[in-house]
C-alpha positions in Angstrom: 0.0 0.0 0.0 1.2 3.7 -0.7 -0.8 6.7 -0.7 -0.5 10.4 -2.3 -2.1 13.4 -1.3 -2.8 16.0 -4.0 -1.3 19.6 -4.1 -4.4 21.5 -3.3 -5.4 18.9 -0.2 -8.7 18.3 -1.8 -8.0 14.0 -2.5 -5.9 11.2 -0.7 -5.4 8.8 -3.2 -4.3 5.5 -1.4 -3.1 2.5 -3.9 -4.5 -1.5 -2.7 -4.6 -4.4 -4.0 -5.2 -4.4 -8.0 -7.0 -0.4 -7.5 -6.3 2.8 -6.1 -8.8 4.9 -3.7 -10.0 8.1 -3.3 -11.1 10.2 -0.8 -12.3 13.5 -0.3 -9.9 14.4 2.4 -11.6 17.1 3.9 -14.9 15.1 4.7 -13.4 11.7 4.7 -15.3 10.1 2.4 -14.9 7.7 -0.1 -15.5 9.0 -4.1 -13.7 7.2 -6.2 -12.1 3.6 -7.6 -9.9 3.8 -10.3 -9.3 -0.1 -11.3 -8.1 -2.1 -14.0 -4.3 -1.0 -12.9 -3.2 -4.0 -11.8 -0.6 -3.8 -8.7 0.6 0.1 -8.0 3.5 0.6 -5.7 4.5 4.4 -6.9 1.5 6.6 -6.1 2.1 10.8 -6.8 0.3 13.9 -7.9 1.7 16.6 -9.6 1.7 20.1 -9.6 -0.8 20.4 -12.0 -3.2 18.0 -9.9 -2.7 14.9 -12.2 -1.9 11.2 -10.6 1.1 9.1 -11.5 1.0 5.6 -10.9 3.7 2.8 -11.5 3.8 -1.0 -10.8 4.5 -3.8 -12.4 1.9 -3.1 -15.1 3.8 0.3 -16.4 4.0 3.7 -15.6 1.0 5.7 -16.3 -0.1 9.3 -16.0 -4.2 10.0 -14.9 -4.8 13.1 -15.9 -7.2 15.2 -13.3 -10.0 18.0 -14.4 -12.7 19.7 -13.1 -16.0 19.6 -15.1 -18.2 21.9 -13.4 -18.9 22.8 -9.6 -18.7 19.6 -7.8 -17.7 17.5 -10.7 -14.6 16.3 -11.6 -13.3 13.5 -14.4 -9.9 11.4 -13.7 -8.7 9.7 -17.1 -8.1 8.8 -20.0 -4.4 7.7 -18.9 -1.3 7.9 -20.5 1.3 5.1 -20.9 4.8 6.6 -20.4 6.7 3.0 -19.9 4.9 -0.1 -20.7 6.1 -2.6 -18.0 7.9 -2.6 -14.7 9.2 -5.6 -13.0 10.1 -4.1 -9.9 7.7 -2.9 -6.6 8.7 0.9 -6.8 8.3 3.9 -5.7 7.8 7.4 -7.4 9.3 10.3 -6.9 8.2 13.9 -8.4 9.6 17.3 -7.8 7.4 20.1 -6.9 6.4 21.7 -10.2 5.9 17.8 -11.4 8.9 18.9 -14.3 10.5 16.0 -14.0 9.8 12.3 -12.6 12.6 9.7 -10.4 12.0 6.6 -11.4 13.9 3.0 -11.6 13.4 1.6 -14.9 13.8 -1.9 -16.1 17.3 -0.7 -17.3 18.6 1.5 -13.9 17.4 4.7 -12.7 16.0 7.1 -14.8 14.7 10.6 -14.8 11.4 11.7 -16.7 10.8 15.0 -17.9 7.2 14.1 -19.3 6.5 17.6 -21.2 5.9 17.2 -25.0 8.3 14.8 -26.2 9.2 12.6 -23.0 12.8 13.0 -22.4 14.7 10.3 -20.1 17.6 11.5 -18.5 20.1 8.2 -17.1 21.2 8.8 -13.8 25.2 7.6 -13.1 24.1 5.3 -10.4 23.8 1.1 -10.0 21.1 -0.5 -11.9 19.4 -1.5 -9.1 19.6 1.5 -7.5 16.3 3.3 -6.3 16.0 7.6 -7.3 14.1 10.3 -5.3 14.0 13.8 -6.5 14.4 17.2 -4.4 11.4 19.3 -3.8 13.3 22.1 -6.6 14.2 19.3 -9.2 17.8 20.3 -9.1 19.2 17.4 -6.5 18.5 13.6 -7.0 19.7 10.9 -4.4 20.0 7.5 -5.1 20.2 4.6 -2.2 22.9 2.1 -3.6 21.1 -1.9 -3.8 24.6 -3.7 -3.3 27.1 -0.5 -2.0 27.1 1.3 1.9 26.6 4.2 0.6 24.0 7.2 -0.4 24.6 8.9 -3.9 23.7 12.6 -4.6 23.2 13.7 -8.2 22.8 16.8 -10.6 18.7 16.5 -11.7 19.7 18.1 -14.8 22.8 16.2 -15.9 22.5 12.8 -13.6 25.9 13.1 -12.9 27.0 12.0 -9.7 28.0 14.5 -7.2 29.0 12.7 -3.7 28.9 9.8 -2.0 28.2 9.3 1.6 28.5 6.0 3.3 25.3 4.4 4.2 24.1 1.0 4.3 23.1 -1.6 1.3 19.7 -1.4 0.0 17.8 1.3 2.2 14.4 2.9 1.3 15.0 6.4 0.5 12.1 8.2 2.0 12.1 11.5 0.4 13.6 14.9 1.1 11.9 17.3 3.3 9.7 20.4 2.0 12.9 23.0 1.9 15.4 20.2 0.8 17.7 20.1 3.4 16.9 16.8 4.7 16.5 13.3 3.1 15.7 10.3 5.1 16.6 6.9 4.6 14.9 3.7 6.5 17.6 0.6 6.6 16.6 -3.3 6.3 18.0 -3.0 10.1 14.9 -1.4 11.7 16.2 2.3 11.7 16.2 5.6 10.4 19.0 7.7 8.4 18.7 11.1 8.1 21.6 13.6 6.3 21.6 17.6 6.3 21.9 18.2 2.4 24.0 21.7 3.2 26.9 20.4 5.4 26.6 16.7 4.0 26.3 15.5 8.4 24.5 12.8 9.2 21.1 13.5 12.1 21.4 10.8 15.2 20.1 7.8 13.9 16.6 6.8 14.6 14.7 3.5 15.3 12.0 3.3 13.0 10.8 1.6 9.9 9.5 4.9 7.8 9.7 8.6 8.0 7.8 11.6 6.2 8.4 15.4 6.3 6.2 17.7 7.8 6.1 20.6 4.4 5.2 23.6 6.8 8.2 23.4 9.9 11.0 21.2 10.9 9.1 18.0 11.8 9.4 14.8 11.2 6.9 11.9 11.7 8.8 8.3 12.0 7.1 4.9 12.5 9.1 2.6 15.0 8.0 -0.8 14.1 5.6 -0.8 17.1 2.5 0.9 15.8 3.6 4.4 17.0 4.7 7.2 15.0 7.6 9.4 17.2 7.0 13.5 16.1 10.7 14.7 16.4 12.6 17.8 14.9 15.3 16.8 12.0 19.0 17.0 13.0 18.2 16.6 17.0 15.9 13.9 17.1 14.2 16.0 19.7 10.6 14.4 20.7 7.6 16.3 21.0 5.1 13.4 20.8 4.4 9.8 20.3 0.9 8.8 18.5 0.0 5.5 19.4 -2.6 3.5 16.9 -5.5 2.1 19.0 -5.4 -1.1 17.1 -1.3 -1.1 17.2 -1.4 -1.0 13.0 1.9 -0.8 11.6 3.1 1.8 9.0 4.7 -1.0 5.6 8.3 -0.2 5.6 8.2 1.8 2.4 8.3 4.9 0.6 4.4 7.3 0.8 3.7 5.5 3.3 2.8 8.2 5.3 2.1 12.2 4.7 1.5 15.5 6.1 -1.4 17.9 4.9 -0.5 20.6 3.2 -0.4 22.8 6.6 1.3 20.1 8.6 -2.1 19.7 10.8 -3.2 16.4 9.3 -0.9 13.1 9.6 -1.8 10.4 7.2 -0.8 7.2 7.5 -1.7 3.7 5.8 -1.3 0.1 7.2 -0.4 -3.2 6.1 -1.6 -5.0 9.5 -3.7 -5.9 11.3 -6.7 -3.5 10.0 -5.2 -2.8 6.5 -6.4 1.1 6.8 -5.5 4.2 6.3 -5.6 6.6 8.9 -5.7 10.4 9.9 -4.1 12.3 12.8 -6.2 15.2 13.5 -2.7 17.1 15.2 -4.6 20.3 15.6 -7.4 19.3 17.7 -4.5 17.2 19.9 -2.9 20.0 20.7 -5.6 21.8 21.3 -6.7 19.3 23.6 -3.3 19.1 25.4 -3.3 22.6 25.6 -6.4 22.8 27.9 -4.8 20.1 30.1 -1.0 22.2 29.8 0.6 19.6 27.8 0.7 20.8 24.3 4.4 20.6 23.2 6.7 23.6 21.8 6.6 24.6 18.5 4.3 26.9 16.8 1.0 26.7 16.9 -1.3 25.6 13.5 -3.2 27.8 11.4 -7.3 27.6 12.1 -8.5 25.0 10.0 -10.0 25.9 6.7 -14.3 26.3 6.4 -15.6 22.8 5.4 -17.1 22.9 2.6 -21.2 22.9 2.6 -23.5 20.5 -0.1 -23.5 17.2 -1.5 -19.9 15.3 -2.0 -18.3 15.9 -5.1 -18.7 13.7 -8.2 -15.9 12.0 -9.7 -16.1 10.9 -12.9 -13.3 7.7 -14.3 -12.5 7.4 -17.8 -10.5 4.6 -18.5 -9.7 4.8 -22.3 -7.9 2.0 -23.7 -7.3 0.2 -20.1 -7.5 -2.8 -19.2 -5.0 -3.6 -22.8 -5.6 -6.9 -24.3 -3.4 -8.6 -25.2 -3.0 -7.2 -28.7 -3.1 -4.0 -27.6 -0.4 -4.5 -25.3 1.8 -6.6 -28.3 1.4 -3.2 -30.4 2.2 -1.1 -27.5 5.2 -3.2 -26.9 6.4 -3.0 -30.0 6.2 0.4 -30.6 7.8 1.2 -27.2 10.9 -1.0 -28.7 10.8 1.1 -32.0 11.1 4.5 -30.3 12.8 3.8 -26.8 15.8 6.0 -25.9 17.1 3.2 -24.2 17.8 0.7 -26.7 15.9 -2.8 -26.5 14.3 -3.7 -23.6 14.1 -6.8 -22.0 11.7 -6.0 -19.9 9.3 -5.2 -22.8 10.1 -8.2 -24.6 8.7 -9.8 -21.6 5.3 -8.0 -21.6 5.0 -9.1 -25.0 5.9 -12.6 -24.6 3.5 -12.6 -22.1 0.7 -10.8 -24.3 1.5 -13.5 -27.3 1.3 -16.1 -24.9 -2.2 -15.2 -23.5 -3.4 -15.3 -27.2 -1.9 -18.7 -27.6 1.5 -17.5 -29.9 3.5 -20.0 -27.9 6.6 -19.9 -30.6 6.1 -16.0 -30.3 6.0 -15.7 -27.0 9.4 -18.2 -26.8 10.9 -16.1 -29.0 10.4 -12.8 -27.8 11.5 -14.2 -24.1 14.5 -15.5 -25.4 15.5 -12.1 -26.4 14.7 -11.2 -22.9 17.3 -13.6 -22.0 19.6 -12.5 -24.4 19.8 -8.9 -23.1 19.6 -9.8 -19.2 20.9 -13.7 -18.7 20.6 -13.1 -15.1 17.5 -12.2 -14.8 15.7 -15.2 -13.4 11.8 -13.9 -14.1 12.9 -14.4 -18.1 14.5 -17.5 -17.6 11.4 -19.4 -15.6 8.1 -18.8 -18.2 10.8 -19.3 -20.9 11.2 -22.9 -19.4 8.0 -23.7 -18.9 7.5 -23.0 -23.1 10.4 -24.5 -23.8 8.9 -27.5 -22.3 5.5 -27.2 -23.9 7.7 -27.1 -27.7 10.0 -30.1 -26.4 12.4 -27.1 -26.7 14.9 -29.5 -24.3 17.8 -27.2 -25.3 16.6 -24.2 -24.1 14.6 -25.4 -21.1 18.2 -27.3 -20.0 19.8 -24.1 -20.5 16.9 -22.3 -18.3 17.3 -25.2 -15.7 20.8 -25.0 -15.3 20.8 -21.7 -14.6 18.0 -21.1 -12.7 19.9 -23.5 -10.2 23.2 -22.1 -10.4 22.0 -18.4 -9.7 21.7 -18.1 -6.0 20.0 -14.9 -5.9 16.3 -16.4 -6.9 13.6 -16.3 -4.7 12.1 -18.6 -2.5 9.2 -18.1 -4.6 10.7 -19.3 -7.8 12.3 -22.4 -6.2 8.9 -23.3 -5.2 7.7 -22.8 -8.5 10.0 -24.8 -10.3 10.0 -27.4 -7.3 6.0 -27.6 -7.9 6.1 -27.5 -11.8 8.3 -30.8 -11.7 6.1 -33.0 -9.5 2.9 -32.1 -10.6 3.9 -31.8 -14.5 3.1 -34.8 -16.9 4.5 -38.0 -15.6 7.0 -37.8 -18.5 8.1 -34.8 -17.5 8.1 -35.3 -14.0 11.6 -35.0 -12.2 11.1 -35.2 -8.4 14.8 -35.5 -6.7 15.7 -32.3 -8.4 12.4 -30.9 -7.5 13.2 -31.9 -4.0 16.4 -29.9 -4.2 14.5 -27.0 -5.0 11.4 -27.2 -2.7 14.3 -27.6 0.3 16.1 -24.4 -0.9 12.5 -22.9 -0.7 11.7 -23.7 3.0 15.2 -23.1 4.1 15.3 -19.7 2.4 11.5 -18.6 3.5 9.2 -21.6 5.5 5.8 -20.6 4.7 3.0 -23.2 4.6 2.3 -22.9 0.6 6.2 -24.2 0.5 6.1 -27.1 2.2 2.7 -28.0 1.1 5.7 -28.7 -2.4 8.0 -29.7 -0.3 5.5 -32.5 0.9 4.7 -33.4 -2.8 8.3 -34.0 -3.5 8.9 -36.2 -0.6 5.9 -38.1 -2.0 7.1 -38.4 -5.2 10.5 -39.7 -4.2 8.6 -42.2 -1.7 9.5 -40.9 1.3 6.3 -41.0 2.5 6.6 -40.4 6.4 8.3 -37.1 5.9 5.8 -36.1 3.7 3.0 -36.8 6.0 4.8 -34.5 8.6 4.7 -32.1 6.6 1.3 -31.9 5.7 0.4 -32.3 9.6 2.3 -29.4 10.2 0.5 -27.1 7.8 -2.8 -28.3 9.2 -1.8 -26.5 12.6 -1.6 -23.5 10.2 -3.6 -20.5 10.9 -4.1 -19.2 7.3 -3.2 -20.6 3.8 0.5 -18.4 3.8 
């Protein structure tokens, strides 16, 4: 979940499961759906009020008009980059000029005016970019490397390093741009000054935002509180504890101020899966009258609320959801006319398009071109096997095998896959000690139920029959299907 609130303070846009919602913020209530998006894990509005939204389906821009009083209509969208393989973020600058992005092919900055321009930032591949409120600075947390980059917006050129940590989750800069937060796979909180290059005391805490208004900084510690501190000092003025002890995800938009830093929103991934709004105003206001409000400057009034029926908001979807030949053109045009050469990633979408229409040869050979450009990448090699197999292909699925196996850095999900694939596959096909092999590497890497309900199969199909019963037993004392 990630949410976005929009420049004016009017909508919260918070992205689920497969659709993002919107709320009237002022009032609360629910007005929109936009669907057909698949998974969205960057969620942003820009200056000009439209929504950006990127996931695994693509980066897309929702344009955002008003039609009359109370009326509004969201859509048609834009494509700007047709597929995505990673769960990322989005980061805009303030006049929503220019977008910071990690693209199939390494971090990238969109200036989406007229002709889209793409501007390659010198930082890793797997690096993840966040812009500056003022477009000029970019910073880029290193996936394999301790350390933090800082680049020119206009040039991507790298400007300094600072050490860090390996794979943090930049959280943004603050409103003026003097500070940019980090959250660590450790459990805590990284925070730099951006004009003497110091590092703030380090913080326990899972995820941070900015207040835009006053030095004031809202970080979730892991234990369904949220610590209000000032940047650089780590000075405390309050803890908001959640009633039902939710927990802020560890991720970037995961919480934000209102406009006049007198609204907190925050969303969470357990238990309630809600998103939520601290009214800071009124708790002051009701500390004050028992002389405990804390010291720093007191909020503006709260606006008039607005009088009438809630507004309407109209979705226009256009083209969306693509079929599958949709999606093949789209593809291909996107390889005709990218500045960044050929794609793999796109060669996937459309392998995966041809495939849903039944091109199997197509679909084999557009994700061995995948392969071609990025052997490493195991989400190319594992559908490419399971063709391969359907067109007694034995040289490429051998090829995918091998080196699905030999590159340690897959997933616990795609050993279970391949583990599950080879004992439940045709008898011919069936080969359940290396499936075995795999379904172990599974449970040892992540032991959730759904793995060892394969790992069970395998022990069956090699006739160890005890073991496997175990192993069923076990998942029966499971509370959920996980």
């Amino acid at each position: 979940m990630t949410l976005a609130l929009s420049p004016d303070d009017r909508w919260v846009a918070v992205a689920t499961i497969k659709q993002v919602a919107v709320f009237d913020r002022a009032r609360g209530h629910h007005v929109a759906t936009l669907e057909r998006l698949g998974e969205v894990h960057g969620l942003t509005f820009a200056g000009d009020g439209a929504l950006w939204a990127y996931g695994p389906e693509g980066l897309w821009r929702w344009p955002w008009r008003q039609e009359a009083a109370g009326s509004w209509k969201v859509g048609p969208p834009r494509c700007y980059l047709a597929r995505n393989l990673d769960r990322d973020a989005l980061s805009i600058d303030r006049a929503g000029r220019s977008l910071a992005l990690r693209t199939p092919l390494g971090p990238r900055l969109l200036r989406p005016a007229g002709r889209p321009a793409w501007v390659p930032l010198e930082a890793g591949a797997g690096d993840f970019p966040v812009l500056r409120p003022d477009g000029q600075l970019a910073a880029a947390a290193s996936a394999t490397l301790p350390s933090v980059f800082f680049l020119d917006a206009k040039t991507g050129r790298r400007l300094r390093d600072l050490p860090a940590e390996p794979a943090m989750i930049l959280q943004g800069f603050s409103a003026d741009g003097r500070w940019l937060a980090a959250a660590t796979r450790g459990g805590r909180v990284r925070t730099w000054d951006t004009g003497s290059w110091e590092e703030a005391p380090v913080l326990q805490g899972t995820t941070s935002a900015f207040a835009p208004d006053r030095p004031l900084q809202a970080v979730e510690t892991g234990e369904g509180k949220v610590r209000l501190i000032e940047p650089g000092t780590g000075h405390e003025f309050a803890t908001l504890e959640d009633p039902n002890q939710d927990l802020v995800p560890p991720r970037t938009a995961a919480m934000a101020f209102a406009r006049d830093g007198a609204q907190l929103m925050t969303i969470s991934f357990r238990p309630t899966m809600a998103a939520h709004v601290w009214d800071l105003r009124l708790l002051r206001r009701e500390l004050a009258t028992l002389g405990l409000d804390w010291d720093a400057p007191a909020y503006p009034d709260a606006p008039a609320g607005e009088a009438g029926p809630l507004p309407s908001v109209r979705v226009e979807y256009g083209s969306l959801p693509l079929a599958p030949q949709a999606m093949i053109d789209l593809c291909t045009t996107a390889l005709e006319c990218s500045p960044f050469g050929p794609i793999p990633e796109v060669y996937a979408q459309r392998a995966l398009a041809h495939a849903r229409l039944g091109h199997v040869a197509k679909a084999l050979a557009d994700y061995s071109r995948a392969v071609e450009l990025a052997p490493d990448v195991v989400a190319y090699r594992e559908p490419r096997w399971r063709l391969a197999l359907r067109l007694r292909r034995d040289d490429l699925a051998a090829a995918d095998w091998q080196a699905l196996i030999e590159r340690k850095a897959a997933g616990a999900l795609h050993y279970n896959n391949l583990a599950w694939h080879l004992v439940t596959g045709p008898e011919a096909r069936r080969a359940p000690k290396p499936a075995l092999a795999l379904a172990e590497e599974a449970m040892r890497r992540e032991p959730r139920p759904v793995y060892r309900n394969t790992l069970a199969v395998a022990l069956y199909r090699v006739g160890r029959y005890e073991e496997a019963r175990r192993h069923l037993a076990e998942n029966l004392k499971s509370p959920g299907p996980g």
